[in-house]
C-alpha positions in Angstrom: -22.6 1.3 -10.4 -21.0 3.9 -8.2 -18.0 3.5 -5.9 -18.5 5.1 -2.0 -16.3 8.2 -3.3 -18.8 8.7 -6.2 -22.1 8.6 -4.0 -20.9 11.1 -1.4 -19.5 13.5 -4.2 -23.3 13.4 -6.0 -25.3 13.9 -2.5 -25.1 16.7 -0.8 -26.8 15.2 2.1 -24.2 12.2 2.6 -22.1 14.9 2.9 -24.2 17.0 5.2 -23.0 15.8 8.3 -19.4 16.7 7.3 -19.9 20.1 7.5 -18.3 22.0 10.0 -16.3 19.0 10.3 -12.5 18.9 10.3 -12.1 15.8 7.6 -8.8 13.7 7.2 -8.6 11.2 4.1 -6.9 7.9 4.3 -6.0 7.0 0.5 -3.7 6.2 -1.7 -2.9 6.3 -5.6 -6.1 4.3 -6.6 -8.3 6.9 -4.6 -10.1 7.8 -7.0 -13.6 9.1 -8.7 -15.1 7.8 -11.7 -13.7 10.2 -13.9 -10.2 9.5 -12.3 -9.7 12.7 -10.3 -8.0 11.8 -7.2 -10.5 11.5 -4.0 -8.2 14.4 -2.3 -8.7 17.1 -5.3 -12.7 16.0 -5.6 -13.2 16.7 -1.5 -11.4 19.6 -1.7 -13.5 20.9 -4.8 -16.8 19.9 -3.2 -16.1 21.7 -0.1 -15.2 19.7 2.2 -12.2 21.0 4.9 -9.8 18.6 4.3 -7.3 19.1 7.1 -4.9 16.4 6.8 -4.1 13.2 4.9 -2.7 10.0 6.1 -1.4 7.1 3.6 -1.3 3.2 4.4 1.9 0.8 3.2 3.4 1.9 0.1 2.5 5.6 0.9 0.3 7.8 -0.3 2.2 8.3 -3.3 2.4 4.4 -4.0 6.1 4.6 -4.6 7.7 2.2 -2.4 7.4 -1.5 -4.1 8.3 -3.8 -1.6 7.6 -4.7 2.3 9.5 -3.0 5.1 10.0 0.1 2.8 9.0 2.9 5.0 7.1 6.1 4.0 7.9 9.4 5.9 5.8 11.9 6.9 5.3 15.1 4.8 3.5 18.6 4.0 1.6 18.3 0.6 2.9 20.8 -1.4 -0.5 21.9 -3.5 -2.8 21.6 0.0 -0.4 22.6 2.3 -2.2 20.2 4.6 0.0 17.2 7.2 0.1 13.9 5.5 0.7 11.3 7.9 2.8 7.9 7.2 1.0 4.4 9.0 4.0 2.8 7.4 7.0 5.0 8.6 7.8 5.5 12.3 4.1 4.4 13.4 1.6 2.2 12.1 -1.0 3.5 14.1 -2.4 7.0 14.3 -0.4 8.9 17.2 -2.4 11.0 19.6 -0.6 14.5 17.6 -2.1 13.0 14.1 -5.7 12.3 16.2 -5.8 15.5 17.1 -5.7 17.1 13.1 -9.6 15.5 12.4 -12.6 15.4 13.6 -13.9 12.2 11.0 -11.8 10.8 8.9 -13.0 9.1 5.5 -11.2 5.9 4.2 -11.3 5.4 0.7 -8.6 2.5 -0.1 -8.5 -0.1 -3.0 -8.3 -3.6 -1.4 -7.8 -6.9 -3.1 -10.0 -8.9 -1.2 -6.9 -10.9 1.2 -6.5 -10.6 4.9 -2.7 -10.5 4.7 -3.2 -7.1 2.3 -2.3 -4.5 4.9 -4.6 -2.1 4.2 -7.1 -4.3 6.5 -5.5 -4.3 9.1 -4.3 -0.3 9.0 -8.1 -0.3 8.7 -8.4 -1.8 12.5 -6.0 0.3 13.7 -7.7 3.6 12.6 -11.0 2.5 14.4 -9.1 1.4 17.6 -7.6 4.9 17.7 -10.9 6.4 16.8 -12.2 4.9 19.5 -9.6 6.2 21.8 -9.9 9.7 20.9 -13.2 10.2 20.2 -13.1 10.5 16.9 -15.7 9.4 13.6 -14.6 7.4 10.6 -16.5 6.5 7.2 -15.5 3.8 5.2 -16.3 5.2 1.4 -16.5 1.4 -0.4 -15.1 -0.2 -2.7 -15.4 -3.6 -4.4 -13.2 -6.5 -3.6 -11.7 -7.6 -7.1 -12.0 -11.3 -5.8 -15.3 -11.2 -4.9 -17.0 -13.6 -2.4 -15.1 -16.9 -2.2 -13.6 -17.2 1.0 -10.7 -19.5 1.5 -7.7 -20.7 3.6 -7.1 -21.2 7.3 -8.1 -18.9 9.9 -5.6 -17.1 11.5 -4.6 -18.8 15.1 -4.2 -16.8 18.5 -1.4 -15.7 19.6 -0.3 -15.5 15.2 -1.8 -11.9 15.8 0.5 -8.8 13.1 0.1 -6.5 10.5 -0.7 -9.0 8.0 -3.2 -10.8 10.4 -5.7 -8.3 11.9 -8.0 -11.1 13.2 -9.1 -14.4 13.6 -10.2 -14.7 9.6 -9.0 -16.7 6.9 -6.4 -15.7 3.6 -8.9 -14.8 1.4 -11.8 -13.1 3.3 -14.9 -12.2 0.8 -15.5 -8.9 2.2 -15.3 -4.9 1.2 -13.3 -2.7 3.7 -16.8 -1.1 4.8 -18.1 -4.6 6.0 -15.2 -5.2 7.6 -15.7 -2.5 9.7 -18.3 -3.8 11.1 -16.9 -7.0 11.7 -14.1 -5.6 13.7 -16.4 -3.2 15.8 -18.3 -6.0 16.8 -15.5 -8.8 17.3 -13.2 -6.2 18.7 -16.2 -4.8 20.8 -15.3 -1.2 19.8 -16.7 1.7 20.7 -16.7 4.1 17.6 -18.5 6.2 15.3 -18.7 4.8 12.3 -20.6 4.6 8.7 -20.1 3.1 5.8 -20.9 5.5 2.5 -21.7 1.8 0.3 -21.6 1.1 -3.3 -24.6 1.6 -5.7 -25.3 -1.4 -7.5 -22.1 -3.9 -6.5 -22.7 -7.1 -8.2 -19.9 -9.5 -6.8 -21.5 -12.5 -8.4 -22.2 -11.7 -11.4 -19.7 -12.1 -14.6 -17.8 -10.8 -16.4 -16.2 -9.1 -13.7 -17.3 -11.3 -10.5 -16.3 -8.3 -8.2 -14.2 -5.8 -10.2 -17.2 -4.1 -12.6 -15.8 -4.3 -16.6 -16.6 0.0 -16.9 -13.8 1.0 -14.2 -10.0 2.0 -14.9 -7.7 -0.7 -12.3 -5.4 1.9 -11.0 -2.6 -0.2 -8.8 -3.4 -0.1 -5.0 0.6 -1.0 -4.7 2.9 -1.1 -6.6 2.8 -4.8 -7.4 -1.2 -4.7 -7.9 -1.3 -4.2 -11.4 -4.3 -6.3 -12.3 -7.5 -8.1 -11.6 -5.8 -11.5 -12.5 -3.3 -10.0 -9.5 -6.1 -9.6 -7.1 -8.0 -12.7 -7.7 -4.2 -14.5 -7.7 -3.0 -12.8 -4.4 -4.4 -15.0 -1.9 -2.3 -17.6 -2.9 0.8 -15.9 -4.4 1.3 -13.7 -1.8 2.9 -16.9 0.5 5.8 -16.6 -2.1 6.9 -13.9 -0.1 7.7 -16.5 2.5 9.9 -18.9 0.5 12.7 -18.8 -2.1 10.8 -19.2 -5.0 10.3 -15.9 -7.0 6.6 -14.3 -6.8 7.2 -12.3 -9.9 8.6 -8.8 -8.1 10.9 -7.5 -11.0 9.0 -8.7 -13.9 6.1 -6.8 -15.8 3.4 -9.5 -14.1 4.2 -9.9 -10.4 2.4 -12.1 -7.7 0.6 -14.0 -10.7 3.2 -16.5 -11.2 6.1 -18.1 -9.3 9.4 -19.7 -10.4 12.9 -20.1 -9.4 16.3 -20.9 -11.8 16.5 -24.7 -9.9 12.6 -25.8 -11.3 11.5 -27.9 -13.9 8.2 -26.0 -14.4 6.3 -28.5 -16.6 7.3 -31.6 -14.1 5.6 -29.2 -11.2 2.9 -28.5 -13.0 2.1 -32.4 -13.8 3.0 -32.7 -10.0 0.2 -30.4 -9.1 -1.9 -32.2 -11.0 -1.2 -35.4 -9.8 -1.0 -34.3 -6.0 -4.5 -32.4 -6.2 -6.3 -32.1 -9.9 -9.3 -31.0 -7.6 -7.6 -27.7 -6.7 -6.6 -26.8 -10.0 -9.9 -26.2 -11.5 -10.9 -22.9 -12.8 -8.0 -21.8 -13.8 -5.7 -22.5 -16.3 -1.3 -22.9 -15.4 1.6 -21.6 -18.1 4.5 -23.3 -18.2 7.3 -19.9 -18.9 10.4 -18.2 -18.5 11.3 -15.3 -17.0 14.6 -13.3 -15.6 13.6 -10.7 -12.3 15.5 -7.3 -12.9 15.4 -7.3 -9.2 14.6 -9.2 -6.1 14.9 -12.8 -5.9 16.8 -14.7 -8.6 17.8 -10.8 -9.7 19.4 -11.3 -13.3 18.7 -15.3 -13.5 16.9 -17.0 -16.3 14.2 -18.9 -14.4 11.6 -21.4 -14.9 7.6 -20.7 -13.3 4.4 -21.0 -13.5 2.1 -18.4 -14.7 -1.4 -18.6 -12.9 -4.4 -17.2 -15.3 -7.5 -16.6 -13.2 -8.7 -15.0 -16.4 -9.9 -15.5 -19.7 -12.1 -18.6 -21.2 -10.5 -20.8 -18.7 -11.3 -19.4 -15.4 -14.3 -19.9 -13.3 -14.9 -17.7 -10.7 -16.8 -20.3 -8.3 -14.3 -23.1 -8.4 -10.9 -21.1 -8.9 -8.8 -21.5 -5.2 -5.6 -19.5 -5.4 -4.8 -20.6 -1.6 -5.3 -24.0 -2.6 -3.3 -23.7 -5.9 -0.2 -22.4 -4.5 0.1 -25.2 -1.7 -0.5 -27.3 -4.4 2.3 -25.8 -6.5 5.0 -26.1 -2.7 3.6 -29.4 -1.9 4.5 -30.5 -5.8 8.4 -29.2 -5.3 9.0 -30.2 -2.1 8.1 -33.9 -3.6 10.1 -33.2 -6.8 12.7 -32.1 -5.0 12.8 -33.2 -1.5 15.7 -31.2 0.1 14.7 -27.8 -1.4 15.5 -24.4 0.7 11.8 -23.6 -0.1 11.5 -21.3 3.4 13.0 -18.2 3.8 14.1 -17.3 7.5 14.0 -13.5 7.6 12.2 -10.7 9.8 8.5 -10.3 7.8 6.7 -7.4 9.1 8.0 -7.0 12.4 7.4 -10.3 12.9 11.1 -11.8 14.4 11.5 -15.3 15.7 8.6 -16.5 13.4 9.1 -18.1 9.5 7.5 -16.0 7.3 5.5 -18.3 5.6 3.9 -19.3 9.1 3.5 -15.3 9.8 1.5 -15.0 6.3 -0.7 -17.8 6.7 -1.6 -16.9 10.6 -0.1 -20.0 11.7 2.4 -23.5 11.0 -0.1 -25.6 9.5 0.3 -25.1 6.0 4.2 -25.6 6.0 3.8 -28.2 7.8 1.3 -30.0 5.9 3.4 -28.9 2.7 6.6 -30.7 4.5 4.7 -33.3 5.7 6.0 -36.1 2.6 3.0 -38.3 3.8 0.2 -35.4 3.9 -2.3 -35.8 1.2 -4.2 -32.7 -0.3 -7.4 -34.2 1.8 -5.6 -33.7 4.7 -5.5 -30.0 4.4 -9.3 -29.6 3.1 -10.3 -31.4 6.4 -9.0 -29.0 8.4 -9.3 -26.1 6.1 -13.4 -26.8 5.1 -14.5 -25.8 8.5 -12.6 -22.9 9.3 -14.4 -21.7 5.7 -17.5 -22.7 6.4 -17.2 -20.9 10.2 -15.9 -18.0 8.4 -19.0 -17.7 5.9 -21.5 -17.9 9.3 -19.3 -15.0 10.3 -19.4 -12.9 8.2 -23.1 -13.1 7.0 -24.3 -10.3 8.9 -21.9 -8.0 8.5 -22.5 -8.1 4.3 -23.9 -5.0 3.1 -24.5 -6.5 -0.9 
């Protein structure tokens, strides 16, 4: 199969329409070609006049590991071309970065989760687009966790930069679809096209999204993996609570963990609150000690989630679904736990940050709810999914 960046860097006529054109990138460290040349250098060598860069969270580099770690802007040394930060003092383009571009082409990695901020940087670009007249192509990629949608939908008013829309956790689309979707809910007016994949298979095993033949490069600096990706939509709400998501270990936001756990007695908890949503996957009992972060230095106790190997299976495996699972199982274990952490998430002030993640209260408060059973979240869960899968239909492209 070939990858957006691969298509347009084989036809000259996909890139015929660029010619003339002043051409910014948006990318990052896994930007790259098939051969592992970064999508910058491979432009450049086709011909294309690069005239600037801009990078998303995390920087272009991909240096900065954690949230609220800003990226500055800077002259690239080798180009001598702007590079502009929509993680430093701006998250969206500013009418002096507009004005460096006549199209520019995004070529991002994304893991497939609506709270991954690369979607909604993706919004932002075509809202400024739009306001200046400007193009953008979306050169796609595959979401790593393929189709399955799950999780709430994000609720008015819960609107940030990990909630771009009215879409739930885990959304079962490529950047380039959701393009479209955002053009059309968002009623922009824009120039855009999408430069798709050749051959994207998201069904299909053994990769169900991420194709066996291609190098994982991180996205961020705490994507490290497939099992990552396909994990994320659920492990990402650790960032919200107490309990350790991994940052600081070798395997992070695949597991989560905390020195105060019994991690075998939450596991059988799990599986006694909801043996349903446990299926297609297959929970570790382990130990751990962060070298930073949470728990920094402490021998803790977790779970390790495998969405991999002979026990997973890629239709039934619900990482949203797992990881209430795994808060509702020690809030009974141990009632008075400080599972929420009160902090700034974001941007987002005056909101808890697991509400802010999941687009609204109602997880937390089914998860503190002692008398809430697991059925009680898929009844109100099931139909937001199934609304989201009417959605979305028109806008898929594989």
């Amino acid at each position: 199969m070939k990858f957006g960046i691969d298509r347009l860097l084989a036809d000259p006529e996909l890139r015929a329409p660029l010619e003339g054109k002043r051409v910014a990138l948006l990318a990052h460290p896994a930007s790259v070609t098939a051969d592992l040349t970064h999508s910058l250098d491979a432009l450049i060598a086709a011909g294309l006049n690069v005239s600037a860069m801009f990078g998303p969270q995390h920087g272009v580099r991909g240096d900065l590991q954690d949230n609220m770690m800003e990226s500055p802007d800077f002259t690239d040394p080798h180009y001598n071309i702007p590079v502009f930060s929509l993680y430093g003092e701006v998250r969206r383009p500013t009418g002096q970065s507009m004005g460096t571009f006549d199209t520019m082409l995004i070529d991002l990695q994304d893991v497939g989760c609506r709270i991954y901020t690369f979607v909604t940087t993706l919004l932002y670009v075509l809202e400024a687009a739009a306001a200046h007249g400007k193009a953008v192509w979306v050169l796609d990629r595959p979401n790593p966790a393929g189709r399955p949608i799950e999780g709430l939908t994000l609720l008015p008013g819960w609107e940030s930069f990990v909630g771009a829309g009215p879409m739930p956790m885990r959304h079962g689309m490529t950047l380039g679809e959701l393009g479209h979707w955002f053009i059309e809910h968002y009623k922009l007016d824009v120039e855009y096209r999408v430069i798709a994949m050749e051959n994207w298979a998201p069904g299909d095993e053994p990769g169900f999204g991420w194709p066996e033949d291609r190098v994982w490069i991180n996205p961020s600096p705490n994507a490290a993996n497939v099992n990552m990706a396909r994990d994320y939509a659920g492990t990402v709400m650790l960032e919200g609570t107490t309990l350790s998501e991994g940052r600081g270990t070798t395997r992070p936001l695949e597991l989560f963990g905390a020195p105060d756990i019994e991690a075998k007695a939450v596991i059988a908890e799990m599986r006694r609150i909801a043996p349903d949503w446990l299926a297609g996957c297959t929970l570790r009992d382990f130990w751990f000690q962060p070298t930073f972060h949470k728990h920094v230095g402490q021998l803790c106790h977790g779970v390790f989630i495998h969405a991999e190997g002979a026990g997973y299976d890629h239709a039934a495996f619900r990482p949203w679904r797992v990881q209430a699972a795994g808060f509702k199982a020690i809030r009974a274990l141990y009632p008075d736990y400080d599972l929420w952490r009160d902090f700034p998430y974001e941007y987002e002030f005056g909101k808890l940050a697991i509400d802010v993640i999941n687009g609204g209260p109602g997880l937390r408060e089914w998860v503190d709810d002692a008398a809430a059973r697991a059925g009680d979240l898929d009844a109100v869960t099931r139909p937001d999914e199934a609304a989201w899968a009417e959605t979305m239909r028109p806008f898929l492209l594989y």
